[in-house]
C-alpha positions in Angstrom: 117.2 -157.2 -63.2 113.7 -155.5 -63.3 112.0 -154.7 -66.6 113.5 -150.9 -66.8 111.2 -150.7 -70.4 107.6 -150.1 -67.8 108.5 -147.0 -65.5 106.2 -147.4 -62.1 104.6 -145.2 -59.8 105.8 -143.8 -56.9 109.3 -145.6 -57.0 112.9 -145.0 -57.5 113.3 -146.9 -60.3 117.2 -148.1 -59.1 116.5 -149.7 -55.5 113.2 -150.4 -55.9 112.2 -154.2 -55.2 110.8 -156.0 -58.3 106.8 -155.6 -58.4 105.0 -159.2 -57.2 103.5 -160.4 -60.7 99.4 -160.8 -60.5 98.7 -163.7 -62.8 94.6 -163.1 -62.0 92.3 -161.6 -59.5 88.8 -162.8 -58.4 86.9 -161.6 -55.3 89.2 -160.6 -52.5 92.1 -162.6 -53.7 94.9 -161.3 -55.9 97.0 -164.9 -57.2 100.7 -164.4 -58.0 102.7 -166.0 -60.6 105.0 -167.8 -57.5 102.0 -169.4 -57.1 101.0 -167.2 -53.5 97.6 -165.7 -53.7 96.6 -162.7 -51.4 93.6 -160.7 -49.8 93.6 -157.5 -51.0 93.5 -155.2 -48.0 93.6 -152.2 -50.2 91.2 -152.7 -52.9 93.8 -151.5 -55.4 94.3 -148.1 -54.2 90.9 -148.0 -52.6 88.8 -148.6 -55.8 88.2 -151.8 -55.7 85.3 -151.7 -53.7 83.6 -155.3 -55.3 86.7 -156.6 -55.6 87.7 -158.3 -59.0 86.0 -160.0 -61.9 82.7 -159.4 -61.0 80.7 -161.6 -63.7 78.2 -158.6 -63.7 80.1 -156.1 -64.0 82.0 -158.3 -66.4 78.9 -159.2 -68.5 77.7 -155.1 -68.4 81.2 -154.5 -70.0 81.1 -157.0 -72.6 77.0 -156.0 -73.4 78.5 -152.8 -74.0 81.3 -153.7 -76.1 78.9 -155.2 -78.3 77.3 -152.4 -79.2 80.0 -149.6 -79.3 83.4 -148.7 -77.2 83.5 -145.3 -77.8 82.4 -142.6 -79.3 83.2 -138.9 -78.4 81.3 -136.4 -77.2 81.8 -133.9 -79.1 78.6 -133.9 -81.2 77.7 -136.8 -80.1 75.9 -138.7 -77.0 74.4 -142.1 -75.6 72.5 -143.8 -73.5 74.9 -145.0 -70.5 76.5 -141.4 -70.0 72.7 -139.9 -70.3 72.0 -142.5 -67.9 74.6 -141.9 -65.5 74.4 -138.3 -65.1 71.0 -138.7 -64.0 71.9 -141.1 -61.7 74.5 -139.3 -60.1 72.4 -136.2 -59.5 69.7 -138.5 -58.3 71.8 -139.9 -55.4 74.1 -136.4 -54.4 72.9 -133.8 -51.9 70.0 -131.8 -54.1 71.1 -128.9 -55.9 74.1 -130.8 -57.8 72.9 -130.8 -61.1 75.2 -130.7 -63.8 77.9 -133.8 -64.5 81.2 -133.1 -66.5 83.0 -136.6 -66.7 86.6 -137.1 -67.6 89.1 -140.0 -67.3 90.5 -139.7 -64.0 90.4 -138.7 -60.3 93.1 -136.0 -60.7 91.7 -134.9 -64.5 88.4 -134.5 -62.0 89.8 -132.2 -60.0 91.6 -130.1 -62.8 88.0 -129.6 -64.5 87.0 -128.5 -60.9 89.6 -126.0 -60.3 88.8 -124.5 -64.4 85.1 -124.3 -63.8 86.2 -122.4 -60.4 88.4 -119.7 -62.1 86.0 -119.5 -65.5 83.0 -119.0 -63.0 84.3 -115.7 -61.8 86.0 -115.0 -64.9 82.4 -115.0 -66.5 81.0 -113.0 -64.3 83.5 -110.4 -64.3 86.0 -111.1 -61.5 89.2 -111.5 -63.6 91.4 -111.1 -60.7 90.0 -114.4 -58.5 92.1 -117.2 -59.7 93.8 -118.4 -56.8 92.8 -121.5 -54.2 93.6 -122.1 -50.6 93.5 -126.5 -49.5 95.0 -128.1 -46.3 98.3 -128.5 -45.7 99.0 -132.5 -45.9 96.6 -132.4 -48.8 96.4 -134.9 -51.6 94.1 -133.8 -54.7 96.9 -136.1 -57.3 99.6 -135.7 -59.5 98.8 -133.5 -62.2 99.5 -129.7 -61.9 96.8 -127.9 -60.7 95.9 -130.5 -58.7 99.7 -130.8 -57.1 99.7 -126.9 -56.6 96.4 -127.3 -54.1 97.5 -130.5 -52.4 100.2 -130.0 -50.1 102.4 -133.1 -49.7 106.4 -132.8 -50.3 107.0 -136.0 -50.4 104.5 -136.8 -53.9 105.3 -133.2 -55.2 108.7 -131.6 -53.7 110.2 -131.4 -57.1 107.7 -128.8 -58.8 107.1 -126.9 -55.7 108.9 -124.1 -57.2 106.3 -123.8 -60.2 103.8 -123.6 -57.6 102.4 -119.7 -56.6 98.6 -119.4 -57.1 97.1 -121.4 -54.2 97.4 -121.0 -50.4 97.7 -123.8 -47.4 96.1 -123.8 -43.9 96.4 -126.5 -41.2 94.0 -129.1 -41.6 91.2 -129.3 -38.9 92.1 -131.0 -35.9 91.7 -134.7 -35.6 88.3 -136.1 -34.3 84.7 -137.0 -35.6 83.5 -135.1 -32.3 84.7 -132.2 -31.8 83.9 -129.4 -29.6 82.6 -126.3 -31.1 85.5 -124.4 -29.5 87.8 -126.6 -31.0 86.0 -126.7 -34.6 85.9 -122.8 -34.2 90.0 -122.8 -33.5 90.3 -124.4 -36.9 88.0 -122.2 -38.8 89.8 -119.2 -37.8 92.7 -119.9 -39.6 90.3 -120.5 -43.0 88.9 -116.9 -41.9 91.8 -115.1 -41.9 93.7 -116.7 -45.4 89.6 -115.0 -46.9 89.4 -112.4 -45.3 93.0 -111.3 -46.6 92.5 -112.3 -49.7 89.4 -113.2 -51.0 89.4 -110.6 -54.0 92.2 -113.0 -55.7 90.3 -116.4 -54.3 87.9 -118.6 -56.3 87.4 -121.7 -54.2 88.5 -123.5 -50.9 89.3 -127.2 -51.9 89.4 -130.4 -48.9 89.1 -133.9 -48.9 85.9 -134.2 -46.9 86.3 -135.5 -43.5 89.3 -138.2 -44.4 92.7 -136.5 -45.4 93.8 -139.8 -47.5 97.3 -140.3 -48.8 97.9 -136.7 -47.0 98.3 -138.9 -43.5 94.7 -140.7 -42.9 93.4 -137.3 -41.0 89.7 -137.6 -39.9 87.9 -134.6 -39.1 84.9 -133.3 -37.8 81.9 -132.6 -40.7 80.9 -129.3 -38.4 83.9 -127.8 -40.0 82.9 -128.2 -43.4 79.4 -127.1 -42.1 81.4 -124.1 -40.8 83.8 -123.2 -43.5 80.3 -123.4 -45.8 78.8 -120.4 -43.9 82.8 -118.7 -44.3 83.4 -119.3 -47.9 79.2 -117.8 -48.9 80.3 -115.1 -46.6 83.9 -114.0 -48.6 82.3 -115.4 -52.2 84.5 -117.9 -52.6 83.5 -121.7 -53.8 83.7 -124.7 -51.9 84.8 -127.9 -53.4 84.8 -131.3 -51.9 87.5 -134.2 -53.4 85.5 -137.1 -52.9 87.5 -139.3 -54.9 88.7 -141.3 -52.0 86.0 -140.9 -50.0 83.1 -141.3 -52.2 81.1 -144.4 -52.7 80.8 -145.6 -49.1 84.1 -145.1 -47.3 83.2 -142.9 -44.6 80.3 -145.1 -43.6 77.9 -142.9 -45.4 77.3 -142.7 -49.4 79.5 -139.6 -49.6 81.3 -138.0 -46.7 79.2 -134.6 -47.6 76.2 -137.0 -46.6 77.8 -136.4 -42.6 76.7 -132.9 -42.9 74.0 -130.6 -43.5 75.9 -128.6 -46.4 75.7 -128.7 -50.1 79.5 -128.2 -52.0 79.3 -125.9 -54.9 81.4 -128.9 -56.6 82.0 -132.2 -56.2 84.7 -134.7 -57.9 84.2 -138.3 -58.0 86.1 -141.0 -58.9 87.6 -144.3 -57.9 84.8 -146.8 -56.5 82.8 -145.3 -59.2 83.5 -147.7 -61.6 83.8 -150.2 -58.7 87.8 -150.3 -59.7 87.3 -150.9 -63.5 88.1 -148.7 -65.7 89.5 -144.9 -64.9 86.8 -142.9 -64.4 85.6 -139.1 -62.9 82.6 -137.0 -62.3 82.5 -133.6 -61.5 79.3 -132.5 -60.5 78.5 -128.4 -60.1 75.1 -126.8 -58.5 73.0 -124.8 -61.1 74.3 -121.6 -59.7 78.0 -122.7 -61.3 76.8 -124.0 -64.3 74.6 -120.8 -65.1 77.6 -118.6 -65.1 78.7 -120.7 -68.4 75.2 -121.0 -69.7 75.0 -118.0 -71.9 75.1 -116.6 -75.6 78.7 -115.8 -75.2 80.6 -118.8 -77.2 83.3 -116.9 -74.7 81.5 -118.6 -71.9 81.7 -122.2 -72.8 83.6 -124.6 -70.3 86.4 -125.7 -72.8 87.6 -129.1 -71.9 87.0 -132.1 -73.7 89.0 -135.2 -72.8 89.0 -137.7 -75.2 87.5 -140.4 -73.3 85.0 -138.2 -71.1 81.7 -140.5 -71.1 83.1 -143.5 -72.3 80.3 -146.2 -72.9 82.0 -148.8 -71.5 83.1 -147.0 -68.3 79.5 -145.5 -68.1 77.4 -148.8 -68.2 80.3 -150.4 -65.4 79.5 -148.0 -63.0 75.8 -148.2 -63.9 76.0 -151.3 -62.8 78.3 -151.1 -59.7 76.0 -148.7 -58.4 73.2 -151.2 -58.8 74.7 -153.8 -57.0 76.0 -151.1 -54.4 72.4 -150.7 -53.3 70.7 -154.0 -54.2 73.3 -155.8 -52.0 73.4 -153.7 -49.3 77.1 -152.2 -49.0 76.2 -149.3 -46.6 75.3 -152.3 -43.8 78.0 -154.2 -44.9 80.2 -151.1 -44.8 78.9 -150.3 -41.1 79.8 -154.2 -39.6 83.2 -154.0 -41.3 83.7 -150.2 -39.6 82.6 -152.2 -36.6 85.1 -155.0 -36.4 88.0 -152.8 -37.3 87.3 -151.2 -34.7 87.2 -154.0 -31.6 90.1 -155.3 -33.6 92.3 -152.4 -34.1 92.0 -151.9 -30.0 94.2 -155.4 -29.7 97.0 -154.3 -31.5 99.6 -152.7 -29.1 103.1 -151.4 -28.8 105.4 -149.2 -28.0 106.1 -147.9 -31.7 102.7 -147.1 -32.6 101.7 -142.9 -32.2 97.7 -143.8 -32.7 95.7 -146.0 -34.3 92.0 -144.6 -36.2 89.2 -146.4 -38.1 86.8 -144.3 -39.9 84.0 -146.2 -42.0 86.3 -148.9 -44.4 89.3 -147.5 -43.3 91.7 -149.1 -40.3 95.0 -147.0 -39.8 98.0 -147.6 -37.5 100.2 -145.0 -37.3 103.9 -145.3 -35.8 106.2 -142.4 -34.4 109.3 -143.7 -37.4 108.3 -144.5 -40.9 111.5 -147.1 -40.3 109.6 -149.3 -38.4 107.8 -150.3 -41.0 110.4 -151.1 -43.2 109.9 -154.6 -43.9 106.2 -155.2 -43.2 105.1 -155.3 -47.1 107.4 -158.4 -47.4 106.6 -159.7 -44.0 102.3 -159.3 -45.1 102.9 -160.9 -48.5 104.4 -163.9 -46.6 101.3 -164.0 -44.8 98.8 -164.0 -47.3 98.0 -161.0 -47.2 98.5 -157.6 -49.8 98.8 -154.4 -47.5 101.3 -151.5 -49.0 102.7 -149.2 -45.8 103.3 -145.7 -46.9 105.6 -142.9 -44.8 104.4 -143.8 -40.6 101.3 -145.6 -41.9 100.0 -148.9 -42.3 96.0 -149.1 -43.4 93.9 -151.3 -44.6 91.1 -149.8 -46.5 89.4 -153.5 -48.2 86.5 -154.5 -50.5 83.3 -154.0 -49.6 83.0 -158.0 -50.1 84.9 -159.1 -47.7 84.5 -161.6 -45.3 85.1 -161.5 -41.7 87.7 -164.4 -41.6 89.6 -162.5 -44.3 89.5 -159.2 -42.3 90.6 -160.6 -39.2 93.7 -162.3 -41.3 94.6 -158.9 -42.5 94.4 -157.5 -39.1 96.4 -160.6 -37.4 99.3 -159.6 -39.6 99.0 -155.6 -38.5 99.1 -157.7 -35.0 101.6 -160.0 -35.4 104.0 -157.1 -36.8 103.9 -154.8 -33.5 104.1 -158.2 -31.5 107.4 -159.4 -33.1 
């Protein structure tokens, strides 16, 4: 009998399988209280991106902790969140200025989807509330952010609450694309604005990788295009770089593939390298000026708790130093690399495609039932890789070695060659 007192995620709580036990974690490897020990071919949810127990990020945690936890700020402020604003506007596309930080990826995008409706609210457009994403979005779990993703299967159960946002086809598969075929795509962005951009504030997209929405990867000339559409209907343009922030796409941010600047940006995730929950949501000056005023009417009110937290802030100082110092982005770009000679070995006749974009390896199959199993069948192996609908990925730590990535993608193998 599971422990029914600690409700997961994601599960039906009834015929769900009890939850392996992690007993500790260091590097790649996740050990087990049976006594197996795994490589992590997830990175916990993709954050993990130096893997675990890093003795400096340990040490800038506990240097921290010294001094203070937390404080709030409201009234207050310190060095590490000083520290990493800058930072963060230092290393994003020039013009994103202004970092508001909260406590989580989804929490990111909330604040994002506010600052959207209170910028046109400030400046006199009352009526421009309402969003348009991709259909097979995934922006998380919390309300705002469920009503602009577009996934049934996370969100089915509140889709009846939803009615202020709007969902287009995602762009067509493909890093490459023609500009007929980009142009196809844009159309349909064109048409939702053109319709209705009085009661519009903001288009919102994961840049370039659709994540838990089905592992799409798209070409950067449509966000380069749907730029020019949203400037010409006055609408805002945000990019979700949760996911793909912080290396995943090859680059330091996916908005680094193009030639565009967002008018906001959410981080989260790898920015903390997998430590503590985290988000950034960073705004261009011409945002941040429509709630810069004598009007206490005009302020941005949202404060959670745990925005800023010391602690967080001086982890991700640090990740970000090792980031660079150690050279992820090569690291990133041989690991892209062997996925992809690798991935071209696996083969059968239950597999729709197979992808790799940057630190992400994804096998698709035509039936989500033939995957039943594989978890099990992985952890068996050595290996920790959690399927989800008709995919199985592997999106690892930056750290990784190549003998552990070609384990993880001998089990993919060994699974379609049973």
């Amino acid at each position: 009998m599971q422990n029914m007192k600690l409700w997961y995620p994601y599960a039906q709580m009834k015929t769900k399988q009890e939850n392996f036990h992690v007993e500790s974690a260091k590097g790649t490897r996740i050990k087990i209280k049976d006594g197996n020990e795994l490589i992590d071919g997830v990175a916990s949810w993709w954050c993990a991106c130096h893997g675990y127990s890093n003795h400096e990020l340990n040490m800038a945690a506990m240097e921290q902790m010294e001094k203070f936890s937390h404080v709030m700020l409201g009234g207050l402020t310190h060095d590490p969140v000083n520290d990493l604003a800058e930072l963060l506007v230092d290393i994003t596309p020039e013009g994103l200025n202004h970092v508001f930080f909260s406590d989580s990826g989804s929490v990111g995008v909330e604040v994002a989807l506010k600052m959207s409706i209170q910028y046109f609210s400030n400046k006199g457009y009352e009526k421009k509330y309402k969003f348009v994403g991709l259909k097979n979005a995934y922006h998380g779990d919390t309300f705002k952010a469920m009503e602009v993703g577009d996934d049934p299967d996370f969100h089915g159960a509140f889709e009846k609450v939803f009615k202020d946002a709007y969902h287009i086809d995602p762009p067509k598969s493909g890093y490459n694309l023609s500009e007929e075929e980009v142009e196809e795509d844009i159309a349909k962005l064109e048409e939702v604005l053109s319709d209705h951009h009085e009661e519009i504030a903001a288009f919102i997209v994961e840049p370039l990788i659709q994540a838990a929405g089905g592992f799409n990867f798209y070409s950067p000339r449509y966000l380069e295009r749907a730029r020019e559409i949203c400037d010409k209907y006055d609408v805002l343009f945000i990019f979700d770089e949760v996911a793909t922030g912080f290396g995943r796409t090859g680059k330091l941010f996916a908005m680094n593939h193009t030639n565009i600047v967002p008018d906001i940006v959410i981080l989260g995730k790898a920015l903390t390298g997998g430590y503590l929950g985290h988000a950034a949501t960073l705004a261009t000056s011409k945002v941040f000026e429509a709630f810069y005023s004598d009007d206490p009417m005009h302020a941005f009110m949202h404060g959670p708790t745990y925005m800023g937290n010391p602690i967080t802030c001086a982890v991700a100082l640090k990740s970000f130093e090792i980031f660079k110092r150690d050279g992820y982005l090569e690291r990133i770009t041989k690991i892209e690399k062997y996925l992809k000679e690798r991935f071209e070995e696996i083969e059968s006749d239950l597999i729709h495609s197979k992808r790799v974009f940057g630190v992400t390896g994804v096998v698709e199959v035509n039936d989500s039932e033939d995957l039943k199993g594989f978890q099990q069948f992985a952890y068996e192996r050595g290996v920790w890789l959690r399927p989800f609908g008709n995919y199985v990925y592997t999106m690892p730590p930056y750290i990784i070695e190549e003998e552990e990535l070609s384990k993880i993608v001998d089990v993919i193998k060994e699974w379609f060659k049973r």
